[in-house]
C-alpha positions in Angstrom: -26.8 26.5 13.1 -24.7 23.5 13.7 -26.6 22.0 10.4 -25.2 25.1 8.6 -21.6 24.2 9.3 -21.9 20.7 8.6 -23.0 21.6 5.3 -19.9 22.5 3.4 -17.1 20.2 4.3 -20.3 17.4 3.4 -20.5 18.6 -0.2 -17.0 19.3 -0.6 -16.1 15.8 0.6 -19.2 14.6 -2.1 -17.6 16.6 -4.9 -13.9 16.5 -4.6 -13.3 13.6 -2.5 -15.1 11.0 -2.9 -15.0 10.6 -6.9 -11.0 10.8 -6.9 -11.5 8.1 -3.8 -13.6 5.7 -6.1 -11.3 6.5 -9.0 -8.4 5.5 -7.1 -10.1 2.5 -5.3 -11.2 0.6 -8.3 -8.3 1.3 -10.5 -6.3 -0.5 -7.9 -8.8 -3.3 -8.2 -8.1 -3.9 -11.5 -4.5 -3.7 -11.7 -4.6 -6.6 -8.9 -7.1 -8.8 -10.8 -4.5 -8.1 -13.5 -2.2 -10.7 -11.8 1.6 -10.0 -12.4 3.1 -8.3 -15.1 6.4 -9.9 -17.4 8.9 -8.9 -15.4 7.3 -9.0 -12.1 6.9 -12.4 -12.7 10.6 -12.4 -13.6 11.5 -10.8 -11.1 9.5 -13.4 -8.9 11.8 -15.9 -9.8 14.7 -14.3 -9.7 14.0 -14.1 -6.1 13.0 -17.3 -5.9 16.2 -18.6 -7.3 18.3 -16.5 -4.9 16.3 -17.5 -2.1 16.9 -21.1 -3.1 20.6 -20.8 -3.5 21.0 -18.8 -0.2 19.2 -21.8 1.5 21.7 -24.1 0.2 24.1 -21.9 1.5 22.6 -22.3 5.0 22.9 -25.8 4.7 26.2 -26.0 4.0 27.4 -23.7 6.4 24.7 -25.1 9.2 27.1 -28.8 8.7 30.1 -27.4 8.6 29.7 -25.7 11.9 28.3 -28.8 13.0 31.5 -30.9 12.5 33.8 -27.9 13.6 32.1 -27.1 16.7 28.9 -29.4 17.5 28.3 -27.1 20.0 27.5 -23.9 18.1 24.0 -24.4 18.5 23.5 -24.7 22.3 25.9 -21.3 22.5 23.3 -19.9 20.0 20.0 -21.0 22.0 21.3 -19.8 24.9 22.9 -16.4 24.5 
């Protein structure tokens, strides 16, 4: 009896499931092995780029707070 009711969610799952699962499974597979497309890769280093310049931003703004008020850090630490 408890066979019986097992038996139809089991071969739905082996019909309907499972092959869309695979499908989906090693279609993502190849799109990573794919590496990055054109403009992801442009996009990439767009980011990069920003990333870089916001950095240098940091920097600047890290010594100019360090000559106007050499204590900023130690406030920052603390609180």
């Amino acid at each position: 009896m408890d066979m019986d009711l097992l038996i139809a969610p089991i071969i739905i799952f082996l019909v309907i499931v499972a092959p869309i699962w695979l499908v989906l499974h090693y279609r993502s597979k190849r799109q990573v092995s794919q590496g990055l497309t054109e403009a992801e890769f442009t996009q990439l280093n767009e980011l990069i780029a920003q990333a870089d310049k916001m950095g240098q931003r940091i920097e600047t703004l890290e010594a100019i707070l360090d000559t106007e008020a050499p204590e900023w850090r130690g406030k920052h630490e603390q609180g």
